[in-house]
Structures are given as structure tokens and as C-alpha cells.
N, C-alpha and C positions, 0 to 999 in steps of 0.2 A: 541333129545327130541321133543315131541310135545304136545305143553299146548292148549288145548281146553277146553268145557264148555259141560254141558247137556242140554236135554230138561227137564230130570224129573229123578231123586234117590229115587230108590224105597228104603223104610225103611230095606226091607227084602235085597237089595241087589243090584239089578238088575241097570242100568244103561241105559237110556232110548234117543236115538238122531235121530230124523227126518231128511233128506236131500232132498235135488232134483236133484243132480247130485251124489251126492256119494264120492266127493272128502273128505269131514269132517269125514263124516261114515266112509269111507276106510282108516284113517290115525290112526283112533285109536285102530283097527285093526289088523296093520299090519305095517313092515317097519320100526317102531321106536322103539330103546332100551327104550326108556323112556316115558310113555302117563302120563299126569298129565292134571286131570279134577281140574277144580276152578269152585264153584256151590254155589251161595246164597242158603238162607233158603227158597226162596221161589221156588225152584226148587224140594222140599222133597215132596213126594207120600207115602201114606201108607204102597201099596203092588205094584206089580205089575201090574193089572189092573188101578187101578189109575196112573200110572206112565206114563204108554199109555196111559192113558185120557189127559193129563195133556199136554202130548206131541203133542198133533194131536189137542187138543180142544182149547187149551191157546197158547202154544207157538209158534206152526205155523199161527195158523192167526195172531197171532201179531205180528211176524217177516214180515209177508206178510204183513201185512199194513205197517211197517216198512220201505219195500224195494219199497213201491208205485205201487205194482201189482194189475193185474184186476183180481183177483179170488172171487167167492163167498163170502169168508172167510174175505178179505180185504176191500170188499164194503157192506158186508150184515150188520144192525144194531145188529145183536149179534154172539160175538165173539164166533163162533166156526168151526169145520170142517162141509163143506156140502159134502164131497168125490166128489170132482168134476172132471170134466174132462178138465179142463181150463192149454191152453200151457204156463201157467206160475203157473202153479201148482208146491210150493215145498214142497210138503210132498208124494216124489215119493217111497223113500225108509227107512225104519224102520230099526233100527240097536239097538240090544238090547246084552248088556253088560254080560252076567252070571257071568264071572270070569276074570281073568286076563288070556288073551290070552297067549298062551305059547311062541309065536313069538317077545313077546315082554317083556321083562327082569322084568322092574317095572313098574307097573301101581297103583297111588297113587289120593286121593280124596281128596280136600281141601275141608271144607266146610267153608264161611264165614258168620259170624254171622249176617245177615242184606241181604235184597232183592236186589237180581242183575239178570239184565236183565232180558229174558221172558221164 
């Protein structure tokens, strides 16, 4: 099993997580009988374009200030993506959920009533 989290649930569906190595992106994926996402309320997106917004404009700069990096994103005074090219850039690769992969038996969505994480 592998219990991980989102960046952004789109209402319609979709399933939205940013990385910078690939490791988180690649494990829900692939490789495990069991992915089970845990997601506060405040991870919900409309549709899908918002879900991408939410992912790239909110949760990675704040993960990035988070982890004390020098990117745009983490030193600029408003939280969001400036697409930059900075070697501690992580929002290298987009990983967007449509369904349940077929590689992987269940994949199930907690939502928790109350705001977790970014």
C-alpha cells in the first residue's frame, strides 16, 4: 500500500500532484496494489483547471517555503508560481490522476472534513 496526499481534487475528478524528482508522482502510479490519497477540504478545486492552479500557485510555493529553498516562489512576497528556472525548483513534473490506473488494484480518496496541509 501507499498512503499519500494531493496537491488539488478536482471536483470533476481528476487528481492533481506536483514533484521535483518524481519519486511521490511515480508511486501512485505504479507498483502498488493499494494507493490511498488522504486530502483536507482545502485541497478541493472546482474543475480541472483550477486543480492545476491550485497545485503550481498555492501548494508548491508553500511547500517550497516550507522546505527553506531559494526559488522565486519561496522568497517572492506573493505566493505563487513565477515558472522559474532555479536548481531547487520543485515543480518539475505534473502528474494528473484521470482514473484509477489499472496497474494498481484500489485506489481510494479520503477526504477529511477540515484543512490539512498545502
Amino acid at each position: 500500500m501507499y498512503l499519500t496526499s494531493a496537491n488539488a481534487i478536482a471536483e470533476t475528478g481528476e487528481i492533481v500532484n506536483i514533484d521535483g524528482s518524481g519519486n511521490r508522482v511515480a508511486a501512485t502510479l505504479y507498483n502498488h496494489e493499494r494507493v490511498v490519497f488522504v486530502a483536507g477540504i482545502n485541497k478541493l478545486a472546482e474543475d480541472y483547471a483550477s486543480a492545476v492552479f491550485r497545485a503550481r500557485n498555492i501548494a508548491a510555493p508553500l511547500n517550497t517555503r516550507r522546505l527553506g529553498l531559494k526559488t522565486p516562489c519561496a522568497v517572492g512576497k506573493e505566493i505563487k508560481c513565477y515558472n522559474c528556472s532555479s536548481k531547487d525548483r520543485i515543480c518539475c513534473g505534473v502528474a494528473t490522476l484521470l482514473w484509477p490506473m489499472r496497474s494498481v488494484k484500489t485506489t481510494e480518496v479520503v477526504l477529511v472534513g477540515e484543512e490539512l496541509g498545502y
